[in-house]
C-alpha positions as CSV (number, residue, x, y, z in Angstrom):
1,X,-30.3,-40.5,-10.0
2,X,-33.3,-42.1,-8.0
3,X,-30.8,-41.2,-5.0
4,X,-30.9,-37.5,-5.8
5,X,-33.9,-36.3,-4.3
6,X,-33.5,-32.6,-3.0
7,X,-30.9,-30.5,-5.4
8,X,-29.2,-27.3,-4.4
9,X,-28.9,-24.7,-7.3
10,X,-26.6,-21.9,-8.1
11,X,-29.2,-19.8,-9.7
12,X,-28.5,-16.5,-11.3
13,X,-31.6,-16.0,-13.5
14,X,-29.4,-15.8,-16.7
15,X,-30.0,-18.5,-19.5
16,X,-27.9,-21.2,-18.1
17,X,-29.4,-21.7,-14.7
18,X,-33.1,-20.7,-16.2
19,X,-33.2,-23.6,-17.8
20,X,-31.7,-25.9,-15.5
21,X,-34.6,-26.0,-12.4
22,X,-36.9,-27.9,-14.8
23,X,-34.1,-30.0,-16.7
24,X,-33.4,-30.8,-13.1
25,X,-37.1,-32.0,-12.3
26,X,-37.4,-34.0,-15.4
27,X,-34.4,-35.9,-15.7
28,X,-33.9,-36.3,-11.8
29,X,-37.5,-37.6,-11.2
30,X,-39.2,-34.4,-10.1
31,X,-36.2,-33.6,-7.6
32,X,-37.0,-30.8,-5.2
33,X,-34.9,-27.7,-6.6
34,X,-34.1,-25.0,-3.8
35,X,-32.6,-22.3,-5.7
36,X,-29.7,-20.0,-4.3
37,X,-28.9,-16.4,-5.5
38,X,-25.9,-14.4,-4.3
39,X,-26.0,-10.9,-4.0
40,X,-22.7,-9.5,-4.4
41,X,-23.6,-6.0,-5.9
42,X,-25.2,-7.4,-9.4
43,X,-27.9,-4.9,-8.8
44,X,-31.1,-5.4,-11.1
45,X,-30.2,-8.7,-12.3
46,X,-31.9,-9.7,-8.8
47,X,-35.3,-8.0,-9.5
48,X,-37.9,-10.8,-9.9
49,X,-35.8,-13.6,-9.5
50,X,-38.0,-15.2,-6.5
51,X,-40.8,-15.3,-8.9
52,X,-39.0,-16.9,-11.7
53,X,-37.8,-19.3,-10.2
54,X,-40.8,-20.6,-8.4
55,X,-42.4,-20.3,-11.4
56,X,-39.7,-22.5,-13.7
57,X,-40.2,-25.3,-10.5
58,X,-38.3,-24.0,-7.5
59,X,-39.4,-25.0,-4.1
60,X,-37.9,-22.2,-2.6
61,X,-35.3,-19.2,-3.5
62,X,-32.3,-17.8,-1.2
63,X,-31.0,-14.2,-2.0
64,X,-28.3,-13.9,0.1
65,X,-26.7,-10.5,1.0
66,X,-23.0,-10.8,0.2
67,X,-21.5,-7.9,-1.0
68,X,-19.7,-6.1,2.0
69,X,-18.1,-9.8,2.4
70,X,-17.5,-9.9,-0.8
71,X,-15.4,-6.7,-0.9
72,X,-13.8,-7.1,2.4
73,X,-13.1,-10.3,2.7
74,X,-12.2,-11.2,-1.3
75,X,-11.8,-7.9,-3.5
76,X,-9.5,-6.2,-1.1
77,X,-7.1,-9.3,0.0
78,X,-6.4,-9.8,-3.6
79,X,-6.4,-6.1,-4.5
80,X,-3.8,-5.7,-1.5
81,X,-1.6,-8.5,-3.2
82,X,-1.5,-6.8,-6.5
83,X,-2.7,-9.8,-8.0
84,X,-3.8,-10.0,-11.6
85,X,-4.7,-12.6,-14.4
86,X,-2.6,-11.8,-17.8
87,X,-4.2,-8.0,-16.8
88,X,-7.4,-9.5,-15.7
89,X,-8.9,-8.1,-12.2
90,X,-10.2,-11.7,-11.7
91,X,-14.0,-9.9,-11.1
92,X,-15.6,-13.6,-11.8
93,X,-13.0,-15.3,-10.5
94,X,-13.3,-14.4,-6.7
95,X,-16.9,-14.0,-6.7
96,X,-17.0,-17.7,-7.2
97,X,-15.8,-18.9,-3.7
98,X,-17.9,-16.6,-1.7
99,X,-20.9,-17.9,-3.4
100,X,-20.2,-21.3,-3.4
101,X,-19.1,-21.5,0.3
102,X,-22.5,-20.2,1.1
103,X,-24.6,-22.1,-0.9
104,X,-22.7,-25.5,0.6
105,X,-23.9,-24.0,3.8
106,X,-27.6,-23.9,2.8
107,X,-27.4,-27.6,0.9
108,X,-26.1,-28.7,4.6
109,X,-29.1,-26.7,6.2
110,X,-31.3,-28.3,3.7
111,X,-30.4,-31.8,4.6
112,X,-29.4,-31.5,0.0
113,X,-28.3,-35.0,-1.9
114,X,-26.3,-32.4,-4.4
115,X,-25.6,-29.2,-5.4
116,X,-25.9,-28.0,-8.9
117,X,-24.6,-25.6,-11.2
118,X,-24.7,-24.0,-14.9
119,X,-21.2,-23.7,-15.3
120,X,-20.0,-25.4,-18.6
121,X,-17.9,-27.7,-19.3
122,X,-15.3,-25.4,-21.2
123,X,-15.0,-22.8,-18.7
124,X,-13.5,-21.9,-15.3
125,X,-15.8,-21.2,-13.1
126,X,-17.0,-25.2,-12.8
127,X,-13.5,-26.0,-11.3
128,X,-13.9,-22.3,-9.2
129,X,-16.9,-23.7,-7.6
130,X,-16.5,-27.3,-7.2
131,X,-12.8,-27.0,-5.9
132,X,-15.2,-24.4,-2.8
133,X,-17.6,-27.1,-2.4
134,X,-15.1,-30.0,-1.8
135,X,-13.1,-27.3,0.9
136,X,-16.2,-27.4,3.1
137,X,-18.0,-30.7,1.8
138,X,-16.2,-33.1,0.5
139,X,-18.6,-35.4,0.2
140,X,-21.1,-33.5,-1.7
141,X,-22.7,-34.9,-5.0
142,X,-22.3,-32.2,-8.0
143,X,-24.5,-31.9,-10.9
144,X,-23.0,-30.1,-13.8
145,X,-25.4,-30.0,-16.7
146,X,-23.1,-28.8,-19.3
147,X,-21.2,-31.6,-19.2
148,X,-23.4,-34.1,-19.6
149,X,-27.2,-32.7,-21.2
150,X,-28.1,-32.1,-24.7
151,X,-28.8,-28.6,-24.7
152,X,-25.2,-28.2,-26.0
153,X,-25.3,-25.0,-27.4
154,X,-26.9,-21.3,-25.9
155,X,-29.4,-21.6,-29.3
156,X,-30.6,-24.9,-27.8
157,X,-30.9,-23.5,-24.5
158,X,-33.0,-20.8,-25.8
159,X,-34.8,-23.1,-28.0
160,X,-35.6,-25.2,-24.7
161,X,-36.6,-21.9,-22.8
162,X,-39.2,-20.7,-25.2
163,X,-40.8,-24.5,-25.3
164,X,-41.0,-24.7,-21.6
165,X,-42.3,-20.9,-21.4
166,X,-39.4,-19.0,-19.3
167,X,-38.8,-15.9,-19.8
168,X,-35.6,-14.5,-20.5
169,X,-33.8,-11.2,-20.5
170,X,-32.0,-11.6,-23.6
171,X,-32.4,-12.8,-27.2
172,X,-30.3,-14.2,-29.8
173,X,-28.7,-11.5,-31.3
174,X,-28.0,-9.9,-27.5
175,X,-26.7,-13.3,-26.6
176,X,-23.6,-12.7,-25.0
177,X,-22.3,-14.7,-22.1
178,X,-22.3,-12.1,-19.4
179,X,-21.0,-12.3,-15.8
180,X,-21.6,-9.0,-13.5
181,X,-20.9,-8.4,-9.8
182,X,-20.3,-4.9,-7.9
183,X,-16.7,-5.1,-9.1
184,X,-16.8,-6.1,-13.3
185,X,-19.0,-6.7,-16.2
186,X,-17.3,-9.5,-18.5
187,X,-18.7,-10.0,-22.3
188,X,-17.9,-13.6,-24.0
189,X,-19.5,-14.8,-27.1
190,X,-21.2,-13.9,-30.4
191,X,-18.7,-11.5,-32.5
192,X,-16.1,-11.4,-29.6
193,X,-15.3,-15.3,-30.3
194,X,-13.6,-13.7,-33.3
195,X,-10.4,-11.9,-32.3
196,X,-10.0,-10.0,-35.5
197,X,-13.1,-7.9,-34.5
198,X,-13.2,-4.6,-32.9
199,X,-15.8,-4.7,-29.7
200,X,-18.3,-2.6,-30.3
201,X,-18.0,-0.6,-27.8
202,X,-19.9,2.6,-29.3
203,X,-22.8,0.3,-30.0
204,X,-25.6,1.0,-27.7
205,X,-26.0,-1.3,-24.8
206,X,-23.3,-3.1,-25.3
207,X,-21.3,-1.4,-22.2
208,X,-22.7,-1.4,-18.9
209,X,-20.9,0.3,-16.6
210,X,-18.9,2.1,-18.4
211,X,-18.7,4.1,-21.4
212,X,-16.4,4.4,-24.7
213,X,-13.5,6.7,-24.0
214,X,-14.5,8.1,-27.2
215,X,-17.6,9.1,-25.7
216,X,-16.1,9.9,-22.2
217,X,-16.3,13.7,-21.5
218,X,-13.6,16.5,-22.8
219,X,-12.4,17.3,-19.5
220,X,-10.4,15.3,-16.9
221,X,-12.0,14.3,-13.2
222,X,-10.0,14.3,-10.2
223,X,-10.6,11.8,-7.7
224,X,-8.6,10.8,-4.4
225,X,-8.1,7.8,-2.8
226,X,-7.4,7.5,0.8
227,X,-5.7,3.9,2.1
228,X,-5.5,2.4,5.7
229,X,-2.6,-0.5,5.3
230,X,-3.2,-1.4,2.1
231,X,-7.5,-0.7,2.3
232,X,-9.1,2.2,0.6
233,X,-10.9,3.8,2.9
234,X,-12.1,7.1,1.9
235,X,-12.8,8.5,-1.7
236,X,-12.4,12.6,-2.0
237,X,-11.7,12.7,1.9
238,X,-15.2,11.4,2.5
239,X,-14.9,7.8,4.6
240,X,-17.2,5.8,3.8
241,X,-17.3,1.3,3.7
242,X,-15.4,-0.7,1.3
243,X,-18.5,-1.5,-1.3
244,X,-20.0,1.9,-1.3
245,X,-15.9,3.3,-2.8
246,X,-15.9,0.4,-5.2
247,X,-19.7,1.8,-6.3
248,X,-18.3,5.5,-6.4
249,X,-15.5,4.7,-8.0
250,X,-17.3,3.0,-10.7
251,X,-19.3,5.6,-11.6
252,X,-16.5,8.0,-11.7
253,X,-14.1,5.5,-13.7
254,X,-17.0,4.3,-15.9
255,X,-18.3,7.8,-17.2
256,X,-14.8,8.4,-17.9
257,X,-14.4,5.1,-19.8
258,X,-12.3,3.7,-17.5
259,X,-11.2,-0.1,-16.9
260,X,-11.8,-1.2,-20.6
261,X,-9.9,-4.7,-21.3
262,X,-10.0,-6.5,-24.5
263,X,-8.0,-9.9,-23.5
264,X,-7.0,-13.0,-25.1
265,X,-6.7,-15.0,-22.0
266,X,-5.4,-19.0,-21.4
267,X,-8.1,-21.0,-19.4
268,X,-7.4,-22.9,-16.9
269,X,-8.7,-26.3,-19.3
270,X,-6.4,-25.4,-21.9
271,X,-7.8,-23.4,-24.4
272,X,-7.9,-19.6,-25.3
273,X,-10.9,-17.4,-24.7
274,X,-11.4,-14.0,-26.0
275,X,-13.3,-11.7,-23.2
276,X,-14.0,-8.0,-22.6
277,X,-14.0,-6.7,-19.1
278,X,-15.4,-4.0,-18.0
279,X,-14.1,-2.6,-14.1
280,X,-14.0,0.7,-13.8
281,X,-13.7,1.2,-9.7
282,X,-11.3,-1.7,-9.6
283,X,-9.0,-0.3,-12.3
284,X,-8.7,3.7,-10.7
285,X,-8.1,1.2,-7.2
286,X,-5.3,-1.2,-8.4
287,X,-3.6,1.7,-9.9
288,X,-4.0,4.1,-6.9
289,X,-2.5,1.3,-4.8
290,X,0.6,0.5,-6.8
291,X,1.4,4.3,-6.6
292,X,0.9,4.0,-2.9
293,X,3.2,1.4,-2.7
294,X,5.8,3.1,-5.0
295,X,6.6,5.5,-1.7
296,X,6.0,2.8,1.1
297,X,7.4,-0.1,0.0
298,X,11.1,-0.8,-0.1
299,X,13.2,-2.1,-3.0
300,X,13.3,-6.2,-2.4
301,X,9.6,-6.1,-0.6
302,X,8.6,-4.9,-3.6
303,X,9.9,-6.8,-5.9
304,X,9.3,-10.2,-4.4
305,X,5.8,-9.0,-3.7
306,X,5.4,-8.4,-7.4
307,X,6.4,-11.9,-8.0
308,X,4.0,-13.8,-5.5
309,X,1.1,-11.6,-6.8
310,X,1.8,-13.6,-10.1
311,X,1.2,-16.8,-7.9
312,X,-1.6,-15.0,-6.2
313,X,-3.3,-14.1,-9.3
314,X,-2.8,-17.4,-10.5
315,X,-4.2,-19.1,-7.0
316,X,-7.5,-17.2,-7.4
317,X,-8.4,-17.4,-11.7
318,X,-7.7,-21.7,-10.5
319,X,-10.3,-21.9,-8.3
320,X,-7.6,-22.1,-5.4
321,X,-8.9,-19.6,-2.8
322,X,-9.4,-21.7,0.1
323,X,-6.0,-23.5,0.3
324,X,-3.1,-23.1,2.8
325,X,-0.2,-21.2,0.2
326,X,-3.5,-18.7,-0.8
327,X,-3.5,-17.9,3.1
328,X,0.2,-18.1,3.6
329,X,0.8,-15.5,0.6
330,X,-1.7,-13.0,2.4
331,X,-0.3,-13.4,5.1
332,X,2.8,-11.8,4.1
333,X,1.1,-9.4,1.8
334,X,-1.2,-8.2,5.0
335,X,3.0,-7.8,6.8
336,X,3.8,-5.9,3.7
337,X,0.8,-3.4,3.6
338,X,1.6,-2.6,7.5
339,X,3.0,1.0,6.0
340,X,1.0,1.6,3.1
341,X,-1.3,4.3,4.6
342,X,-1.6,7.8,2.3
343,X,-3.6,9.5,0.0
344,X,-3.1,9.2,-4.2
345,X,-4.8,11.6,-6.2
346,X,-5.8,10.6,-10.2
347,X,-7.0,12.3,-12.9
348,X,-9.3,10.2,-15.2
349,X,-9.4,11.3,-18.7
350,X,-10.9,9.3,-21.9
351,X,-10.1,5.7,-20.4
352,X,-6.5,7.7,-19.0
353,X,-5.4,7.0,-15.5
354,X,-2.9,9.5,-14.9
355,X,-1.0,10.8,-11.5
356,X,-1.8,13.3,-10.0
357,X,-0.3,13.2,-6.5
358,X,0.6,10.7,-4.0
359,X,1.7,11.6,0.0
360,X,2.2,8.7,2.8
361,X,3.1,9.6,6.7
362,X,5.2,6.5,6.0
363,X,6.8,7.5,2.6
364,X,10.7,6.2,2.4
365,X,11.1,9.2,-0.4
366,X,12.8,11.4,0.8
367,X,13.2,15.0,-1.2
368,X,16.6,15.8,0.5
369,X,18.0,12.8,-0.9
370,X,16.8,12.4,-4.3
371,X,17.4,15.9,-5.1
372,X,19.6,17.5,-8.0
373,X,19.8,20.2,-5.8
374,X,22.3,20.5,-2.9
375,X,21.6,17.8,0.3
376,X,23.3,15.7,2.7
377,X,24.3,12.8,0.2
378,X,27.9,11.9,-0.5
379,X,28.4,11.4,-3.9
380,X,31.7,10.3,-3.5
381,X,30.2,7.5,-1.9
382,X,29.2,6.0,-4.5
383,X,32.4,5.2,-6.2
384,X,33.7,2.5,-3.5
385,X,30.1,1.4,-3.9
386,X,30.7,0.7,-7.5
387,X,34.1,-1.3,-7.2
388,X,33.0,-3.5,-5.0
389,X,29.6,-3.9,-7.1
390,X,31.9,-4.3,-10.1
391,X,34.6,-6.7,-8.8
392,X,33.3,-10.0,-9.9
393,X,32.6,-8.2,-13.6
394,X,36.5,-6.7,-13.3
395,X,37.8,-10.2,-12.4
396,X,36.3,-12.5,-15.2
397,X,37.7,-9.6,-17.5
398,X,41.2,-9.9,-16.0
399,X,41.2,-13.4,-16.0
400,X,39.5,-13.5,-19.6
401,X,42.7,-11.1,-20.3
402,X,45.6,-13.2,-18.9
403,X,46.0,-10.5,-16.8
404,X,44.4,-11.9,-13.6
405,X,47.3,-12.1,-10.1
């Protein structure tokens, strides 16, 4: 510990990381702590941070700008992929690299013996961003706290809080475990541990971006969705960058109670954890893509798309966004999305996504063909199509029947 004498800290200004600039100090003989915050479209949750933390024993506090890279260079990749956790749209999960890639940059500015975080020792996110730091420095020292102080409870954090005077936005019956970002809200904790309980989603203040779709309005929204291979680029017809259509679409989605998930989900340590998630925006864009990709996308593309986005999915909940198969996969997704250019319109309706319309310059439908109606298809074609589809199934039955020549 004596060798630990300037620590770099993943600082939020939640609980966790509150508490952990003067645990730091006193158990790593008055370290210096430089606290980090990433912006990536948290919104208030920044607003007095810089003083908090200087306060609590901070040397210094980064806020660092990150939400167009976030979006461009994270959301949309794995949005483009399809990829999903067990229905999860992995809103925590690919905030984590970006962050901790640019905090290892500022512990290697700072000359930094270790970076630290507040991550516990049951979750994900402490494999999310250690896995980032060894990627760009693999020689870094990492202090988790969870895993090793005595504060191991939320109660005890808050008990440690209020006898070392820092303020805190929450209290103990509000104690949720809470992780937002421009692209989710997630809830863990308190009643939700129990997965016999309802979420209280009626109860005030308990949603944040969104709304019950019991309290959603009576009447349906239309929204359109406009995509350049494979990235949204326009909402309504009005262009406009990647983080500014995930903010519109949020408040479109989320007054119409949009992107609700209740999920029982596996951990990557083993266990089951019981979370709500709220993504309103990324829900109205995952399922305006698919349909996109309904008309561009040919049969076996498709399909063994569909698989990898399993993998891909899988890749980024594990922590595994900077590694060689995560950039090999999109790769061949950014291939796939080559033709996926068009316009999908939705109508959003008490936590309902329904279609409403999809055209593509590049659509493989074609009207002629698929028509009941008269066109230019032979269905006479179809029948030497179906013996020779049928043969192997026509000769285990022949040779099943003694009848096989």
């Amino acid at each position: 510990m004596s060798e630990i004498k300037k620590v770099v800290l993943a600082y939020s200004g939640g609980l966790d990381t509150s508490v952990i600039i003067p645990w730091l100090k006193e158990h790593y003989d008055n370290c210096e702590v430089i606290a980090v915050s990433a912006d990536v479209g948290q919104g208030s949750e920044l607003e007095g941070l810089e003083e908090k933390a200087l306060k609590t024993g901070a040397s210094k506090l980064y806020v660092e700008d990150l939400a167009d890279e976030f979006v461009n260079d994270y959301i949309f990749p794995t949005l483009k992929a399809g990829a999903k956790y067990e229905g999860y749209l992995l809103g925590t999960s690919f905030a984590r690299p970006i962050i901790a890639k640019r905090i290892v940059e500022i512990a290697l500015k700072e000359g930094a013996d270790a970076i630290a975080h507040g991550c516990t020792g049951k979750g994900n996110d402490q494999v999310r961003f250690e896995l980032a730091i060894k990627a760009f420095a693999p020689g870094m020292k990492i202090i988790a706290p969870w895993r090793v102080w005595e504060l191991d409870s939320r109660e005890k954090e808050i008990d440690y809080a209020e006898a070392h005077n820092i303020p805190l936005k929450i209290n103990r019956e509000t104690n949720y475990s809470k992780d937002k970002n421009l692209w989710h809200l997630s809830h863990e904790g308190l009643d939700l541990e129990d997965p016999s309980l309802e979420p209280q989603y009626e109860k005030d203040g308990f949603l944040e971006m969104s709304v019950s779709p019991m309290q959603a309005p009576d009447e349906p929204t239309y929204v359109s969705v406009d995509f350049h291979k494979g990235v949204p680029v326009a909402v309504d017809g009005v262009k406009m960058k990647g983080s500014d259509i995930v903010k519109k679409l949020n408040e479109l989605g989320g007054k119409n109670g949009i992107g609700l998930l209740d999920l029982v989900e596996n951990r990557l340590v083993g266990m089951k954890c019981r979370g709500v998630y709220e993504t309103p925006g990324g829900a109205i864009l995952y399922h305006a893509h698919e349909v996109l990709e309904t008309l561009c996308l040919d049969k076996m593309t498709a399909h063994k798309k569909a698989e990898l986005a399993i993998t891909f999915g899988e890749l980024v909940y594990n922590g595994q966004w900077f590694t060689p198969l995560r950039r090999a996969i999109s790769a061949f997704v950014d291939s796939t999305q080559e033709t996926v250019t068009g316009t999908v319109k939705l109508k959003l309706y008490k936590g309902n996504i329904i279609n409403a319309g999809v055209t593509s310059p590049n659509s493989l439908y074609s009207m002629n063909i698929a028509t009941f109606g008269e066109s230019d298809y032979n269905q006479m074609d179809s029948q030497g199509f179906i013996n020779l589809y049928g043969l192997p199934i026509k000769v285990r039955a022949l040779m099943e029947q003694g009848l096989l020549k």
